[in-house]
N, C-alpha and C positions, 0 to 999 in steps of 0.2 A: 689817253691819246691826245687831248687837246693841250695838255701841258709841253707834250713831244711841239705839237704845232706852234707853241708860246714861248718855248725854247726857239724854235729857228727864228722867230721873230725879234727875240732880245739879241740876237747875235747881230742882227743887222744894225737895232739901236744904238749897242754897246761899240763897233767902231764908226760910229758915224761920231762917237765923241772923242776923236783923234787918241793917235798914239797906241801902238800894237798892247804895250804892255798895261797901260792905262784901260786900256780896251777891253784887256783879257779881263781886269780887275771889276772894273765896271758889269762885264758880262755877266762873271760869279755872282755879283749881287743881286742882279737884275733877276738870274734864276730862284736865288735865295727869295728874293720878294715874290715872285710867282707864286713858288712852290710851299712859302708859309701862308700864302693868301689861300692855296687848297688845304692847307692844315697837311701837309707833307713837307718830306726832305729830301733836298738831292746834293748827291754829291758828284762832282764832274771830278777825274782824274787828271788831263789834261785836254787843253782848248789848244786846236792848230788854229792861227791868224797870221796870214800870209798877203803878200799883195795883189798874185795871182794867183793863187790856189782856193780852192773854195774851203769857209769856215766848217771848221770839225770840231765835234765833241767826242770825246774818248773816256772810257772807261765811264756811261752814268750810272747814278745808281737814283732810284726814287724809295721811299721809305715811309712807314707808317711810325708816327713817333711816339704811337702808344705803346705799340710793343717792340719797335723796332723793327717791324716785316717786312723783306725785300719785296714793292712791287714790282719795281723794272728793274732788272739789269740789262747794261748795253752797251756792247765793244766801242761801238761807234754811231757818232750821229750826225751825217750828213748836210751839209745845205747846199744850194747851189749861188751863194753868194761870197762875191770874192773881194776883199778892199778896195779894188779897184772899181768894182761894179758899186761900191758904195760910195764914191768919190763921186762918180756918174751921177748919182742921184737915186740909187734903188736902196727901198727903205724896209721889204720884207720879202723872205725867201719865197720863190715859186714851188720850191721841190723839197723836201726831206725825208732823208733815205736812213732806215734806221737797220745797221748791221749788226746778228749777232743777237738781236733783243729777246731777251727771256722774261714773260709775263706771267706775275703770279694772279689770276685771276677767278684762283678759285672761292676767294670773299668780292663777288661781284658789291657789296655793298658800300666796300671801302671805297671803291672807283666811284661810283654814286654818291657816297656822301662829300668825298675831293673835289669833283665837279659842282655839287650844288654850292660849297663854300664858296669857292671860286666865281660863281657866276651871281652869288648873293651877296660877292665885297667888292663889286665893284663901283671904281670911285668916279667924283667926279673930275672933270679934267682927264680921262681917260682917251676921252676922243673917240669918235666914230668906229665901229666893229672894221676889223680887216679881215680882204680875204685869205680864207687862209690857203695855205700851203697844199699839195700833193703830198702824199703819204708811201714812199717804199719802204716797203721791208724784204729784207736778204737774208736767209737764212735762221727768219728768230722762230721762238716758241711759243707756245703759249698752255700753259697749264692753269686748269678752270672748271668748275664744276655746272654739268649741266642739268635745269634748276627741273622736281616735278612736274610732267606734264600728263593729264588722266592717269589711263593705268601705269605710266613710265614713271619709276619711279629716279630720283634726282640720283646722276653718276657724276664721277671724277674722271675726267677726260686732258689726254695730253696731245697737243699740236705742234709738230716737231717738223724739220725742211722747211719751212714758209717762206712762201713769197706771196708779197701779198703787196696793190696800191690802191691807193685813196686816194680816188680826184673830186675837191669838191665842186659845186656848181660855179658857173661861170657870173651865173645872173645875180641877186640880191637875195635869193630864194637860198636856206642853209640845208642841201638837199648834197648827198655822197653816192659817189659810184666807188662799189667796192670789189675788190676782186683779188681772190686768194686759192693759193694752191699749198701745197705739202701734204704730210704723215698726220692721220688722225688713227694714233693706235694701231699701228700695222696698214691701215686702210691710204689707198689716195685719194685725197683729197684737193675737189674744187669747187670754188663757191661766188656767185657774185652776188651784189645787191643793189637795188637803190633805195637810199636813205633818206628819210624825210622827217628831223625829228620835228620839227614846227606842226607841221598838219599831222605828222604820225603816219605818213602815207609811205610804208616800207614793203620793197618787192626785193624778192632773194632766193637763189637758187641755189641745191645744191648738187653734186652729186660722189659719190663715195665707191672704193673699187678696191677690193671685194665687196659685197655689200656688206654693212656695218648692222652686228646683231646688238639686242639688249635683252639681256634675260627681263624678265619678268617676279614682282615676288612668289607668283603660284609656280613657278617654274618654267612659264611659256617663254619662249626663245623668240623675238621678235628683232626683223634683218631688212634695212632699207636701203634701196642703191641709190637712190637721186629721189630729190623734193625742191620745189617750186611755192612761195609763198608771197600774195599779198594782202595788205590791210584791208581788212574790206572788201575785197573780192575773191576770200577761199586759197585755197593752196591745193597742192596735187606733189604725190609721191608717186614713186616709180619702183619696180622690184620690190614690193614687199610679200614677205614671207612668215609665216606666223607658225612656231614649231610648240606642241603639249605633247610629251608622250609617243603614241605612236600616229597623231593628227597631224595634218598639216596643209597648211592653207596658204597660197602662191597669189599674189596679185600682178598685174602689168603695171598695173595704173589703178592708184585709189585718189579723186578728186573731189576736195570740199567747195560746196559752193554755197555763200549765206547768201539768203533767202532778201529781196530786195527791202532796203530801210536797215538793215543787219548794225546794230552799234558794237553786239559781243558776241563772245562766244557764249551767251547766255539766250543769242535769239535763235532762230528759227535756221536749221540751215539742210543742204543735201549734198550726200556723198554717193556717190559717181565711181565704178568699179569697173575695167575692161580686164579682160585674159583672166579670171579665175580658175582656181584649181585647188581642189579639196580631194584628199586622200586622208583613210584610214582603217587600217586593217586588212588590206587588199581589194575596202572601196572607193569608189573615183566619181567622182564630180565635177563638170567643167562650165564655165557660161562664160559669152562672151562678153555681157555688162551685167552689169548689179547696180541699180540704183534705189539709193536709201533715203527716206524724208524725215527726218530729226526735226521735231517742234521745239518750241520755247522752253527753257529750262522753268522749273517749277519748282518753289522752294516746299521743300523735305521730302523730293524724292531723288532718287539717283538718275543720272544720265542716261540709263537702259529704260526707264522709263517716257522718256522722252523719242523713242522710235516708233514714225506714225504710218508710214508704208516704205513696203517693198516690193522690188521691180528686177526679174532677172531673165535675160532676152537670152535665147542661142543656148541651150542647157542641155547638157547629155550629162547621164550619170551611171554607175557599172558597182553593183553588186553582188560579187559575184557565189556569197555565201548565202544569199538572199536568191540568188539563180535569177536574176535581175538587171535590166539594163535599161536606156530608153533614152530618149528626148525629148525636151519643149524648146515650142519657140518662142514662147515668152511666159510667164509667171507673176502677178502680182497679189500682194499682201497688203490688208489696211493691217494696222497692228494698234493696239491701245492698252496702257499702261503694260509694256514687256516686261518681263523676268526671265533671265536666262536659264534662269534655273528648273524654270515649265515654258517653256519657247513658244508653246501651241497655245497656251491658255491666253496668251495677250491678241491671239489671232480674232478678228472681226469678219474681215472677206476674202477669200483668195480664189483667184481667178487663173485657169491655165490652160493655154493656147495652145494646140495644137503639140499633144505629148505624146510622144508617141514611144511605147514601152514592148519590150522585150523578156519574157519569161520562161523560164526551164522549167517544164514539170518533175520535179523531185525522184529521184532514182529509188530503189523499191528500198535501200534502208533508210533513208529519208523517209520516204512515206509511212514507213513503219510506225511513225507518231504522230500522221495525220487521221483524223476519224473520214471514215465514208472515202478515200481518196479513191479505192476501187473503183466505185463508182464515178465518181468524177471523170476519172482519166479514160474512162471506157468512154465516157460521155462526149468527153473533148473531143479524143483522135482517137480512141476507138482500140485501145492498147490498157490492157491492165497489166503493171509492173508485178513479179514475181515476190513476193513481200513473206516476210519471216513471219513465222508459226502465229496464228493469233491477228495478220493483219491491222493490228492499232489497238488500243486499248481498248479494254472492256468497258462499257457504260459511260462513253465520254461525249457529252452533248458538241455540238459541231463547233467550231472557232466563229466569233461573233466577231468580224472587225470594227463594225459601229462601238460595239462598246469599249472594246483597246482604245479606239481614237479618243474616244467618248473620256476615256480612263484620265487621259492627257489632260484635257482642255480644262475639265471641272465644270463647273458653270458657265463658262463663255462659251457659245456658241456660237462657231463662225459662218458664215455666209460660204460655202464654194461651188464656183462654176468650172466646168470641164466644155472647153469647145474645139470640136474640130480632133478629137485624141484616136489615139489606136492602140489596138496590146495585138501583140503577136505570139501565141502561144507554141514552145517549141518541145520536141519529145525528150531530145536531151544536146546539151552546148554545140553548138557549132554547126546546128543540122538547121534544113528548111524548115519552118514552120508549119504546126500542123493545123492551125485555124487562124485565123485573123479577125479581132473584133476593128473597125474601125469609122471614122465618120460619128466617134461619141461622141454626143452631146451629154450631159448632167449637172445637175443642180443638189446642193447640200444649202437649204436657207430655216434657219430656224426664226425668222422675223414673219411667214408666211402662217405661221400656227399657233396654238396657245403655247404660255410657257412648258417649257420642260417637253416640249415635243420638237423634233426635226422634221419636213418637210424631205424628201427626197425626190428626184427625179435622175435616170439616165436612157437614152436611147443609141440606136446606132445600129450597123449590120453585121453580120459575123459571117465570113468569106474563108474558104476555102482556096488557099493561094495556088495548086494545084489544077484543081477542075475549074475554076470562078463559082463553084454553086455556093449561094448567098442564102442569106435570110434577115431579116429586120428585125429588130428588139426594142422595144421597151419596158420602162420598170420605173415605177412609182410610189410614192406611199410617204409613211409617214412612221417614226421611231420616238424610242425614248429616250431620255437622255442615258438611262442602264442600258440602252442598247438593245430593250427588248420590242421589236416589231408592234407599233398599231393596226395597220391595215399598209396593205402594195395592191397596184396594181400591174400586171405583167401581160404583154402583145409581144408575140415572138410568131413570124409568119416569114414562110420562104422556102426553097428545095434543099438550103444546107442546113438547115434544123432540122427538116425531117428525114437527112442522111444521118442523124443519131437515133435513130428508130429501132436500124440495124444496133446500135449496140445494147438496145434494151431486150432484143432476142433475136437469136440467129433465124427464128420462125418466119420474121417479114422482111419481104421481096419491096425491092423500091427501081421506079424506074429514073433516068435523069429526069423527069417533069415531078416525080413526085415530092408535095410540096404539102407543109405543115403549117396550121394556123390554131393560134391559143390567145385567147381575149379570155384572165380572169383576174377576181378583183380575189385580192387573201387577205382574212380576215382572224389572227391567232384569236386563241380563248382567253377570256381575261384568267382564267388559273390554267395552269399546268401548259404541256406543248404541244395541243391540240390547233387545228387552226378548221376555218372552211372558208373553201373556194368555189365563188359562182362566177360562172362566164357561160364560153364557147369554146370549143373545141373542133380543129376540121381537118381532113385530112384527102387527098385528091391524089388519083393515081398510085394506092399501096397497093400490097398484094400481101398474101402467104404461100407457105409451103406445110402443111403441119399432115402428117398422115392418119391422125384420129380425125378429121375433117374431111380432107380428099388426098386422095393417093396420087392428086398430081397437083403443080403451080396452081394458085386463082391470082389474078391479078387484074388491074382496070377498077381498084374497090371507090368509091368516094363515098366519105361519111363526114356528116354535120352534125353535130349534138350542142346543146345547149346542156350544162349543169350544174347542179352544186353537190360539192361534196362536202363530207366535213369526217375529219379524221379528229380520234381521241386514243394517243399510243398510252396513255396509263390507263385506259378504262378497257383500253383493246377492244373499241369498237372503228369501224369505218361504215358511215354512211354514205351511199350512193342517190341522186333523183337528175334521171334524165327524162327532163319533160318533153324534150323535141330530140329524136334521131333520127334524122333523114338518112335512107340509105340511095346512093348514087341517082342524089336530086329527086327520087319519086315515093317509094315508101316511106311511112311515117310511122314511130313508134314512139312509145313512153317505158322509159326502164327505171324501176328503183331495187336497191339491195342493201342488204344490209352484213359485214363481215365481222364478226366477233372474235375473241379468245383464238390469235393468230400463236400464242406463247404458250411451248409447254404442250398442252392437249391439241385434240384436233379441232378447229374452227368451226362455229356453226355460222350457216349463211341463211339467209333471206331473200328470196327474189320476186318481184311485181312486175309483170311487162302487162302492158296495153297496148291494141291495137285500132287505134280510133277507126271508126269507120271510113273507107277509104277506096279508091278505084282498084278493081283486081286488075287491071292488068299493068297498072304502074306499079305495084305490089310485086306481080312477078317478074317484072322487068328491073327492078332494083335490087334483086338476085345476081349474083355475080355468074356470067354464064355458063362457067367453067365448074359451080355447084351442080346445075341443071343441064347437062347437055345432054341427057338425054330425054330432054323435055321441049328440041329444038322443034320452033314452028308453032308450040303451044302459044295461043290466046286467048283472052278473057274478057269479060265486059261485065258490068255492074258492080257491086259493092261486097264490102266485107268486113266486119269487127271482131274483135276477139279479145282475152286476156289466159294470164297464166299468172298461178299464183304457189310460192314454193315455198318449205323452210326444213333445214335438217341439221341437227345436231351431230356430225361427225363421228363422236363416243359412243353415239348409239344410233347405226341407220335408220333403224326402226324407226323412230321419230320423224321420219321424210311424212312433210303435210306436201298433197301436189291436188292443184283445183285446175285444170283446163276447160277452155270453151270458145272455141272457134264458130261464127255466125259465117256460114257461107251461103246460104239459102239463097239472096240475092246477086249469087259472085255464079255467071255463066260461062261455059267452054266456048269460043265460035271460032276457034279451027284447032285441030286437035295434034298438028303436024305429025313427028314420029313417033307420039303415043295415041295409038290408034286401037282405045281401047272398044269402040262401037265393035270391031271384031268377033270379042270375046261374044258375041250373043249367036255370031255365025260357025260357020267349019271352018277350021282352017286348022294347019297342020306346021309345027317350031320344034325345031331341033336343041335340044336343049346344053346349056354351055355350062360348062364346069373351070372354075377359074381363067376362063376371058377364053378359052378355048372350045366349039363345038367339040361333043364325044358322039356323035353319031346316033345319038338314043331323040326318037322325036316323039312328041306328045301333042292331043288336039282331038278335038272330035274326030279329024278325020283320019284319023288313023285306024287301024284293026283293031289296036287293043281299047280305044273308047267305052266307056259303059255308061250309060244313060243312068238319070239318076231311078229309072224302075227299076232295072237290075240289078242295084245296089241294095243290098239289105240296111232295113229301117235301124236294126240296131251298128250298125258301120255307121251311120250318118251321124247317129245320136252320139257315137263314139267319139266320132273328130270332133264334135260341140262338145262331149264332156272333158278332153284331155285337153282341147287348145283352147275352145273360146265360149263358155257355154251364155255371153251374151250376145251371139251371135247376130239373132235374128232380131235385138232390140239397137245394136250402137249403128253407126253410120262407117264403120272403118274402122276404129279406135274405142281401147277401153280405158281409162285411166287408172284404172285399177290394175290391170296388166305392166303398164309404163313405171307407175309407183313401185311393184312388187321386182321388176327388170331392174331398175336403179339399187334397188335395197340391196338386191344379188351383188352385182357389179360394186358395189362399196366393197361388200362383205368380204368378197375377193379381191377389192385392188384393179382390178383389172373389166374388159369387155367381155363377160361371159353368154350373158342374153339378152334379146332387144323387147320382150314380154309384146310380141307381135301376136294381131287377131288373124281369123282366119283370113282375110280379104287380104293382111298385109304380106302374110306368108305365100299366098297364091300370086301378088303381087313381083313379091321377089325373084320366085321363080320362073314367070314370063314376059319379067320386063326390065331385073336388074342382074348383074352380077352379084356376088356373096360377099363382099368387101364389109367390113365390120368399119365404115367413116357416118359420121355427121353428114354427110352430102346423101349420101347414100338413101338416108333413112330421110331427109328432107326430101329428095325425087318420090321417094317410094311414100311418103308421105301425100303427095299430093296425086298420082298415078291411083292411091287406096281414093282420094276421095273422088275422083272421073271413074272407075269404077264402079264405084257403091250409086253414083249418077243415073247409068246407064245399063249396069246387071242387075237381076233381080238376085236377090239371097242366094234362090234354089240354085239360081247359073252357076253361080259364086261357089258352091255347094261341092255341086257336081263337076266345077274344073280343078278344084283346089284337091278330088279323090284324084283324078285321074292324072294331076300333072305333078305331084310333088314327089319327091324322094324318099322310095323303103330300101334303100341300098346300096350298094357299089351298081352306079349306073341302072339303078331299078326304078323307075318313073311309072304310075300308076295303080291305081288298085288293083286295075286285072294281070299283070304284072306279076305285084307282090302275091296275090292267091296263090299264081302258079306256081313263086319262087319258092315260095314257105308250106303252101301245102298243096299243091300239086291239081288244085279245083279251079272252077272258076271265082270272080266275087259274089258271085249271088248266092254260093254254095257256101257262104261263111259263114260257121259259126257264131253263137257268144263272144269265147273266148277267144276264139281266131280274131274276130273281130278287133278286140280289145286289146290282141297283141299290137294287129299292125297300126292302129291310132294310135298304141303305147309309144309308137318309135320315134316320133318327132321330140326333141328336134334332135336325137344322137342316132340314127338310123344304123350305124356301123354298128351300135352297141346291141340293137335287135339279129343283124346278120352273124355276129360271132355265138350268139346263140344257137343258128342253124346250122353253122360249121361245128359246133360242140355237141348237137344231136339233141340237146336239151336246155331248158335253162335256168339259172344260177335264183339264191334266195331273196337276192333285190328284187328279181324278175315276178316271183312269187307275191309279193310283197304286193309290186305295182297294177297286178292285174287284179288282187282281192280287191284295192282303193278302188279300182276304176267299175268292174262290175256290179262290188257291191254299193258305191255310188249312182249309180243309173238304174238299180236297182232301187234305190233308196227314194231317185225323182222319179220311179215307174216306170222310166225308158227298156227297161226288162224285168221281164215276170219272174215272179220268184221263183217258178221252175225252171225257167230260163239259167237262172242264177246257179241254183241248187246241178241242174246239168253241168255247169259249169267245173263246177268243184272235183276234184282237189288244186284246179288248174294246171293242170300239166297239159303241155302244150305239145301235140305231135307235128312234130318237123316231118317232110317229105324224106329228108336225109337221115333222119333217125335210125341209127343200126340194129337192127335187130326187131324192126316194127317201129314200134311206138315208141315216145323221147322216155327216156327212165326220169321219173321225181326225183329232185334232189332235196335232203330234206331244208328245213329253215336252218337248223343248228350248224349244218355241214359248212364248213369255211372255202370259201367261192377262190378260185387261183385267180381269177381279177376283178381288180376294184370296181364297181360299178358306179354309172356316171352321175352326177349331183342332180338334184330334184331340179325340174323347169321352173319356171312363174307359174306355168299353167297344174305342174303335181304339187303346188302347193294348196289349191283347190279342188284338190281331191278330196278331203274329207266331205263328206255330207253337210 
């Protein structure tokens, strides 16, 4: 270019030394000497020299004369000096306009080396630099190879249409303003610059239309539309587009900017990113800036290791194979020594503001390959997906994210802060969310602990987008670098945690106040994947509905417990110790248990409650009311301790260990409201009710059919102590021996068969409870046994428990059943009569079809030999008594034909007869 510029100069020389053709000659030469002083050749085809027409050069050619390589070819070349302006006195062209020019520039070096000749043979007597010329081009080319830069590797590029001028500075300063248009390869092209080669201080801009791609050697397709460049102060691209495969990554705007004192591209510098957009495989990625801090280059590492943070504001991202979506409003990365090739492992800190994410819980074939998901999704919103046979694979420990991440990094462990975030959990795409965590804060800092451990923390609330009912979390602790748990601490408190209560069993009732609190510190086993957790646990305004309990709602429950548990699933143990359970702020209890071998066979449990000593009447007022209502108005004063101590093997009932022992001695009635049992010692006269309905049958001393306990025969008394409770006259209400033998039944069967009730509790039931077979039940009648046992003497106890209980369909009484069965009074009762009618609790219907049959069957036979010859055995009947007795055949009132006919033992009975009590298991002697 500067020879183009030395050329219009010589043209002005060459007629200033008169005469056109003299002129022409001279001119030739003048080029000649230029063009060998650059170690090049030209050749001019012909020179226009006219005397008003401006000088022309036609047909140049410029040449390498090593091998003879066309640099320049060019139609024409312009000046704007005419003979006559040289006459005038003008001695160097303002303007040259080069038409037609085609440059071969693809040996950038040969131009380099032309120029340094040239500017290193200059002589003296030269005389002072001129300025030079303006620079058009119309129409030329330029073919030229563009040289490697990073990953771009060096291409062959053709510039074709140009227009292009060069105006140099006005001042002393050798500083170019360039500016160019045409064909760059199909693309158009514009470009200006300011030139500065003295200080090096070059600004230039481009921009290109369509944007102009460059493959890559790995194959990445890389497309830029416009760039902006100066020395020294960074450059900035527009439209870039980065294609691998099916990746692909959009920029607005990527801007470098070196870092202040900046000499190279070897110092310190940051890149500056707006309009991002990252796409692959139907995932999306967007941020509004990205900015990158690139430190000092470092000899023998690569440039990727030279990325020292990163910053990306405005960020939404959508994946939708991941059922994933969300946003931050900003993101920062320290990063040290990067690898692209493990992207995480260079990571140091990353910090992320306010992200806020969006999740699909997984449709039931999807979950098909998650463990436990049932759980889960019951847990979240309360919905378990329909999931093919088998629910997830067999024996698969749960997905550890810690250790995936963990997988990544390697040994660097990064620092991450979450502030300000939210996840929005949703049932399935496009639907409202079904919980909201939000307002997280958390922390991932492994600089906080010994090596090889991570620190964790996260907090935040989990909201119910819906109703607002909330609740608070947190979660702490601490990991390893495998990913396996050292110790967490976890606080989750609020009424929308305890709305997952319901999905742990349809049994509990929740109202909108009810609200859930958990304080516990978890602590795994150093082997296997046991853990134990101590804290608190509390839970305020729950309720149940469960019908082995009570056969209606309880609700209003509030409970506090401190404890630790500790579970061992390969040893199949769970231990339980609750040292504090307060029940609705005022009772106080101590509970431990212990659960075994849950796999396979049936579990053996373990149970310890204690009852510290404690005010009765906060005791019973910490009873949910709806257990005891018919114990309203009852109050108490003084104290009370107790404990219970249990253990039973499953495989074998038998095995049931049961210690109780309740201290009430100090725990006083002082109002009795509607169990008014001080009654029982007077007359009074109760209709008695058969499933919640009066039947019209009423029992009480004051009724006609009453019998005192003198008119009772001694062996009837001794009868009802030897069939129901024969430590009658030693317990206070209750035998544990009863209750033990009740439970072992009830296994045995599966099912509620007997409650192994004393007598107290049986006379109990029938003047003060309904028959319902609940827990509530036996707690009222529980406590009803022990205000009477207070207040009745035994004998009272005795004698209301003959006259008020049931021999029959609607047959209440012993003087009753005499009549019913044999037609006497009670006092006229035999032995055996006797022994019948005590035999009949607690299947009374099963003694009545007896008297409808006239006779009775060889169970029958059976039960009466145990019982007489029993009370025989403790003296309660003489052995003549006994021997009268025999062969036991019992004469019915209804007996056809006289007296009931024997049936023998052998004879096979037309129905089954009903199973042995608690109490005929104590019929042998």
């Amino acid at each position: 270019m500067a020879l183009v510029f030395l050329a219009g100069g010589a043209v002005g020389v060459a007629v200033l030394l008169g005469g056109l053709t003299l002129a022409e000659r001279e001119l030739r030469d003048k080029l000649a000497a230029m063009a060998e002083r650059a170690g090049i050749t030209v050749h001019v085809g012909f020179i226009v020299l006219d005397l008003d027409r401006p000088v022309a050069l036609r047909d140049v050619e410029l040449r390498d004369p090593a091998d003879d390589a066309v640099l320049l070819r060019c139609a024409e070349v312009r000046t704007n000096l005419t003979f006559r302006a040289v006459l005038a006195g003008a001695r160097w062209p303002e303007r040259v306009t080069l038409v037609g020019a085609d440059v071969d520039a693809r040996d950038l070096e040969r131009w380099k080396a032309a120029r340094e000749r040239y500017r290193s043979r200059r002589r003296e007597g030269d005389g002072p630099k001129r300025a030079l010329p303006e620079l058009v081009v119309l129409g030329g080319s330029v073919r030229g190879q563009v040289p490697a830069l990073g990953p771009l590797p060096a291409t062959q590029r053709s510039l074709s249409a140009l227009r292009a001028r060069v105006v140099p500075s006005s001042d002393e300063q050798a500083r170019w303003q360039v500016v160019v248009e045409g064909q760059l390869d199909g693309h158009t092209m514009a470009a200006s610059a300011m030139l500065d080669p003295e200080r090096g201080d070059h600004e230039a801009a481009l921009t290109i239309s369509p944007r102009f791609e460059v493959a890559l050697p790995d194959g990445t397709q890389l497309a830029v539309g416009a760039a902006y460049a100066r020395a020294g102060h960074g450059a900035r691209v527009r439209g870039v587009s980065v294609r691998h495969g099916d990746a692909t990554v959009e920029l607005e705007t990527v801007e470098l900017v070196p870092a202040a004192g900046a000499t190279s591209r070897a110092s310190a510098w940051t890149v500056r990113a707006t309009g991002l957009a990252v796409s692959q495989g139907g995932r999306n990625a967007h941020a509004g800036e990205v900015v990158v801090d690139i430190g000092p280059a470092v000899p023998g590492q690569s440039d990727w290791h030279r990325l020292r943070q990163l910053m990306v504001a405005q960020a939404d991202v959508e994946v939708p194979d991941l059922l994933l979506a969300g946003a931050v409003r900003r993101v920062e990365a320290r990063l040290e020594a990067f690898d692209p090739k493990a992207p995480l492992a260079g990571l140091r800190e990353v910090t992320l503001e306010a992200a806020d994410l969006s999740a699909v819980l997984p449709s039931a074939e999807r979950a098909a390959s998650i463990p436990y998901y049932r759980q889960i999704q019951a847990f979240l919103v309360g919905s378990t997906p329909e999931l093919p046979a088998g629910g997830g694979p067999a024996n698969v420990a749960p997905p550890n994210p810690a250790a995936a991440l963990l997988g990544q990094v390697g040994n660097v462990r990064p620092k991450v802060r979450l502030i300000d975030g939210s996840l929005s959990l949703l049932p399935e795409a496009a639907s409202e969310p079904a919980a909201v965590l939000d307002g997280v804060e958390a922390t991932l800092d492994p600089g906080a602990t010994t090596e090889g451990v991570l620190a964790f923390a996260v907090s935040g609330r989990l909201r119910h987008p819906a109703t607002g009912e909330h609740g608070s979390f947190s979660l702490s602790g601490r990991t390893r670098d495998d990913g396996k748990l050292e110790r967490a601490h976890v606080k989750l408190s609020g009424t929308k945690l305890a709305q997952y209560l319901t999905h742990v069993s349809e049994l509990i009732r929740l109202s909108k106040d009810t609200r859930l609190d958990i304080d516990l510190d978890l602590v795994p086993h150093a082997r296997g994947k046991g853990f134990t957790a101590t804290g608190s646990v509390g839970l305020r305004d729950v309720g149940f509905q469960w019908k082995r309990i009570h056969h209606g709602p309880v609700d209003g429950i509030n409970v506090m417990a401190e404890l630790t548990v500790d579970l061992d699933p390969e040893a199949q143990k769970l231990t339980i110790d609750l040292p504090s359970v307060r029940l609705n702020d005022k009772g106080v209890l101590r509970v431990a248990g212990v659960l075994e071998r849950w796999r396979g066979k049936k579990p053996k449990f373990e149970l310890h409650l204690r009852l510290p000593r404690q005010d009765c009447g906060a005791m019973l007022e910490s009873i949910p009311p709806a257990l005891v209502s018919r114990l309203d108005g009852l109050a108490l004063t003084g104290t009370a301790e107790g404990y219970l101590d249990a253990s039973i093997d499953l495989e074998n009932p038998k095995s049931l260990e049961l210690d109780v022992d309740v201290d009430l001695r100090k725990c006083r009635p002082k109002t009795y409201g509607s169990v008014d049992v001080e009654r029982l010692n007077g007359s009074f006269v109760q209709e008695v009710v058969e499933k919640g309905e009066p039947i019209g049958v009423f029992v009480g001393p004051a009724t006609r059919e009453w019998q005192p306990m003198r008119k009772i025969p001694e062996h009837v008394q001794l009868g009802a102590i030897f069939t129901e409770d024969r430590g009658f006259y030693e317990h206070r209400g209750f035998r544990v021996g009863l209750i033990r033998r009740a439970i072992i039944i009830d296994i045995e069967g599966e099912r509620y068969v007997y409650g192994g009730s004393t007598i107290t509790q049986q006379l109990v039931k029938n003047l003060f409870l309904s028959r319902e077979k609940t827990l509530a039940r036996k707690l009222e009648e529980a406590i009803i046994v022990w205000l009477v046992e207070r207040v009745v003497p035994k004998k009272r106890i005795l004698e209301l428990y003959l006259n008020c209980i049931e021999y029959g369909p609607k047959l209440y009484g012993i003087q009753n059943a005499a009549k019913a069965y044999f037609d006497k009074d009670a006092r006229e009762l035999l032995p055996l009569e006797g022994a019948f009618l005590m035999g009949l609790k607690p299947y009374p219907w099963a003694g009545w079809r007896q008297r409808d049959l006239g006779h009775i069957q060889p169970w029958w036979y059976k039960r009466l030999s145990r019982i007489l010859e029993g009370m025989a055995h403790y003296g309660w009947i003489t052995p003549a008594e006994l021997e009268q007795a025999k062969p036991y055949d019992v004469k019915f009132v209804t007996s056809p034909g006289g007296p009931a006919r024997a049936v023998p033992a052998t004879e096979e009975t037309p129905e089954e007869a009903p199973p042995p009590t608690v109490n005929e298991r104590e019929l042998e002697p």
